[in-house]
N, C-alpha and C positions, 0 to 999 in steps of 0.2 A: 504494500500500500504506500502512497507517496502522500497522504493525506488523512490526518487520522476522521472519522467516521463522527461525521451528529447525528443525533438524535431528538426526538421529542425527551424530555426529561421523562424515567420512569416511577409509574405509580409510589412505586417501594421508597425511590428516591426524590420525592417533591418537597418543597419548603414551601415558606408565605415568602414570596417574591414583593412582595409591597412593604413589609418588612423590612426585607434587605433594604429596597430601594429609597426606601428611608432612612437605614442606617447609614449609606454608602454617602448621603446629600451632605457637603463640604467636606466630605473625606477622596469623593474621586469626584474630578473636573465633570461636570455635564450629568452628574446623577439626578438632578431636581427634572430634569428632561424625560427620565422613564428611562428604560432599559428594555433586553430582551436576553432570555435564558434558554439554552440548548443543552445537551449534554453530549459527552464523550462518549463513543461505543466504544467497550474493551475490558479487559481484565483487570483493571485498577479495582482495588482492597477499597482505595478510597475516592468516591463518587467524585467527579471532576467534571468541570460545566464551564460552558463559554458563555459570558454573558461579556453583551453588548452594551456600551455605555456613551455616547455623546460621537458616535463615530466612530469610535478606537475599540480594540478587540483585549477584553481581559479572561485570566481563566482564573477557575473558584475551584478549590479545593477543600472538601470538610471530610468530618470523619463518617464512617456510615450511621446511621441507624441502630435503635438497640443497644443492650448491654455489651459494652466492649469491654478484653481484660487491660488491665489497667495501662501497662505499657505497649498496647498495639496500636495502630493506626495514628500516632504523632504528629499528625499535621502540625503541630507548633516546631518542631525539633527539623522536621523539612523545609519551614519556613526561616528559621536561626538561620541554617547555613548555607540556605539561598541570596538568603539576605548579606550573610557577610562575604560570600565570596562575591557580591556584587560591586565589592571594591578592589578586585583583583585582576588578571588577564583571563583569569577558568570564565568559559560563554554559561552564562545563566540567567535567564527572564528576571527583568527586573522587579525586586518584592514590592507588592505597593502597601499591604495591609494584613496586619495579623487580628481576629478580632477571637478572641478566648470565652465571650459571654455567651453559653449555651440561648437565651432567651432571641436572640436574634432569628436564628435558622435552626435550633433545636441542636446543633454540636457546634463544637470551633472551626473555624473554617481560615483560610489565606486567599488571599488575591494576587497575581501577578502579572504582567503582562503576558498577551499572546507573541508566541514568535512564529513568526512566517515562515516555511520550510519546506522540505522533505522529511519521512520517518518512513526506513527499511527496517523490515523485521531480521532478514536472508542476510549474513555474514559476508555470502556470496553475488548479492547483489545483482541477482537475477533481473531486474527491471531497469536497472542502470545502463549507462551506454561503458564499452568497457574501457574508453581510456579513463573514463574516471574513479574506477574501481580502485585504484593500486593508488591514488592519492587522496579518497577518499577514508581508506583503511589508514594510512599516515597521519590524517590529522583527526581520527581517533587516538593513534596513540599518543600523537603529541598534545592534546585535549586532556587524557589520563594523567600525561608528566606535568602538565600545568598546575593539574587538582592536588598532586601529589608534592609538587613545588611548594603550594602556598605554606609560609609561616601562621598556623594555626591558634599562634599565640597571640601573633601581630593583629588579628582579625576580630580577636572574641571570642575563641571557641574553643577557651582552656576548659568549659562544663560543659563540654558538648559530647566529651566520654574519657574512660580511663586510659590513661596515658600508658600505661604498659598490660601485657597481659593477654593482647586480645586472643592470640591464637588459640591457648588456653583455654582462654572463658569459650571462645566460639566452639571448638568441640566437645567442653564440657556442657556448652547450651543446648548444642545441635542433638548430641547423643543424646542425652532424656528428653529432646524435643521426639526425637525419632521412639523412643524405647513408649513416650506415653499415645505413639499412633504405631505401632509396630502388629500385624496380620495377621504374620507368620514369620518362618524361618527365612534367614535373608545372611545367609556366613560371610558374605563378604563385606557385612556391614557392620558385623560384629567383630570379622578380622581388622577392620581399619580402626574399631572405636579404640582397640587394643595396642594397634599401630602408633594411629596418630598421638597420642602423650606421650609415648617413649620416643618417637623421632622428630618430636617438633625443635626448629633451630633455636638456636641460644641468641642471636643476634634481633634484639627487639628493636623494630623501626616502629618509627608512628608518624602516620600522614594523616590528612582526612581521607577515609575508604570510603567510596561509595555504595559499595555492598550489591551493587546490581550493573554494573560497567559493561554495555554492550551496544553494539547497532542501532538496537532496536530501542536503546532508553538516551538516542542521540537525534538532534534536527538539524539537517542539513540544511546550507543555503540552498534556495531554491534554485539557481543553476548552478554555483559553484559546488568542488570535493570537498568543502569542508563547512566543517562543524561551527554549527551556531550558538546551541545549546544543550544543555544537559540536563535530561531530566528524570524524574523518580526518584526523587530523594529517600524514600521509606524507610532504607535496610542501611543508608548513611550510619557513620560514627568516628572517631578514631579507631585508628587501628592499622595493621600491618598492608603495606603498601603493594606487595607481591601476591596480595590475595585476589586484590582486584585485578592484575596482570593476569593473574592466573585465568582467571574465573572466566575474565575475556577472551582468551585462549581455550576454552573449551571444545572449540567445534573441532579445534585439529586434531583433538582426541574421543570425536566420537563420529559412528559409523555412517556416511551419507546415507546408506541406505534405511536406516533408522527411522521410524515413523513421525514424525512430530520432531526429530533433535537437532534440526538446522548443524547436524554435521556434515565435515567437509572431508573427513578421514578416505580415505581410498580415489580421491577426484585431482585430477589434473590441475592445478591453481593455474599456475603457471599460461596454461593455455586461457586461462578465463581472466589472468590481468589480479589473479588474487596474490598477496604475500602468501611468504611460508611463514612458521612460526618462529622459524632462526631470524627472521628479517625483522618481527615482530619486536623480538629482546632485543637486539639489535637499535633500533628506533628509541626504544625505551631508554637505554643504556645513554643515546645518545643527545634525546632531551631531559634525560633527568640527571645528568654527568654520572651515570654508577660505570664502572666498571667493567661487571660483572653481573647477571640475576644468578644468586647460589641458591640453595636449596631447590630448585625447580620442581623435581619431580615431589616433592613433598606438599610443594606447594598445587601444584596439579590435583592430586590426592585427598589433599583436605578440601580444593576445591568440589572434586566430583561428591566427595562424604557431602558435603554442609547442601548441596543441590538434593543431594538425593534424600536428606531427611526432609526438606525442604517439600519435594514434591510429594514422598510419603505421608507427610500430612494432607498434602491437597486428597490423594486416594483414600486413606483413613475416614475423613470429613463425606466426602461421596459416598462412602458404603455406608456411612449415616444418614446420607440423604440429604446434607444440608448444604451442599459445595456450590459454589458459584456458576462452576464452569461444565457444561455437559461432557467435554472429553477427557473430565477428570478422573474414569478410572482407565483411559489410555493412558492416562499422565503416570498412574500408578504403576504399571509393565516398568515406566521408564526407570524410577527408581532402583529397582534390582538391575537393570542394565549397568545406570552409570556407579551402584556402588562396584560391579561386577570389573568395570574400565578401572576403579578409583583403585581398587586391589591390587590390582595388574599391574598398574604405574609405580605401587611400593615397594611392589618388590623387584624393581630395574636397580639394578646396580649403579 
């Protein structure tokens, strides 16, 4: 898709609109004018809407509906570091409004600019023209070194999470995220949870991590290969900078032929104008001055573990019947796949 999908706002997800457009009057230029509300079509946790105000295109973010657990759905903590990296070079829509009073629209909600784009979900770029394939994927990566550049300190976002630790906390999170939605037998999931504490590296970095770093959560300029913005903040935090490399890096380690896994594993790059994944570290190396990316394949590893409890819960939640998403217990197959790859990669010498 090069365009993400409106909609009529759904049932589930309506507010008092007259409300808003009350609240928003001297807070956004042309509100006393009225307004107009659409929504997002897509898989966002949290209901996202374009509303129209005095000519100019904003988009609203709140939390969904219903009793949320306490630390899910954060739209305050995705508006923080939208908002401070908007004094930086990282491309991100600029914040206009955080408003926290449940009374206005029944949850808190943020406002930010809309930005003008493209949005590919396909790593591969199947709908793109292919000279801009291989420079497209470049200012991805050099979009990551930026995020991972910024002084975190300098910005505001010394409580924006723990400064050391994360890998730790993350598979110590992930594993009983996995073990309180877990089916059945699943050995390769139970070989990594084993894995991963005893081989995690000793070198703690701490950047801001985006926690979902890919294609699909990037907006392209609308003709140029490169990157505008960055979006989905949800799974944001500090934390180790190699995780989001990783994680970006997935598709080279999972099977094209896979149902649903926008992998690129077994396919000719090269003749399609794609990097390899050496070109990738590479890139990185070279806008973020390292070196070196060490631990790789551990990092690969934790990457496919923390995905794959991840979509276990999506499949869990569906055999309850309460999932979002109708192809969520395809989702669930996926799961045992990538802890199956996540195994694989640990044990490479």
């Amino acid at each position: 898709m090069s365009e993400a999908t409106l909609i009529d706002v759904l049932p589930a997800h309506r507010f008092d609109e007259a409300k808003l457009a009350a609240y928003l009057k001297g807070r956004i230029p042309g509100a006393e004018n009225g307004m107009t509300v659409q929504q997002f079509q897509g898989g966002q946790s949290n209901p996202t809407y374009l509303v129209e105000i005095g000519g100019k295109r904003y988009v609203l973010r709140k939390k969904p509906p219903g009793k949320l657990l306490p630390s899910a759905h954060m739209v305050e903590r995705e508006f923080q570091v939208i908002n401070a990296l908007g004094q930086t070079d990282v491309p991100v829509p600029t914040a206009r409004l955080l408003c926290e009073d449940p009374d206005v629209i029944g949850t808190a909600f943020y406002i930010m600019d809309h930005v003008e784009g493209r949005v590919y979900s396909q790593p591969l770029l199947p709908d793109v023209a292919i000279e801009q394939r291989m420079p497209i994927h470049r200012s991805m990566i050099q979009t990551m070194a930026q995020l991972h550049n910024v002084d975190w300190k300098a910005v505001g976002l010394e409580t924006y999470g723990k400064a050391e630790g994360y890998v730790p906390r993350q598979i110590k999170r992930w594993s009983g995220q996995f073990e309180a939605s877990r089916t059945g037998d699943m050995p390769s999931m139970d070989a990594l949870m084993a894995w991963l504490p005893e081989n995690a590296p000793n070198d703690d970095q701490t950047t801001i991590a985006h926690g979902d770093f890919r294609i699909g959560n990037l907006i392209l300029h609308p003709d140029e290969p490169k990157v505008v913005a960055i979006l989905d903040w949800e799974l944001a935090t500090l934390g180790h900078p190699l995780s989001d490399l990783a994680y970006c890096c997935l598709p080279y380690h999972q099977p094209a032929s896979a149902e649903g896994m926008r992998g690129m594993q077994g396919l000719d790059l090269k003749a399609r104008n794609i990097p390899e994944e050496q070109q990738v570290l590479d890139w990185y190396c070279e806008f973020t001055g390292r070196s070196e990316v060490p631990d790789w394949n551990f990092f690969l590893a934790f990457s496919l573990f923390r995905l794959a409890a991840i979509l276990q819960g999506v499949y869990h939640r569906a055999l309850q019947g309460n999932a979002s998403n109708a192809d969520a217990l395809e989702v669930g197959k996926r799961a045992s796949l990538l802890a199956d790859i996540g195994w694989s990669i640990a044990q490479r010498k």
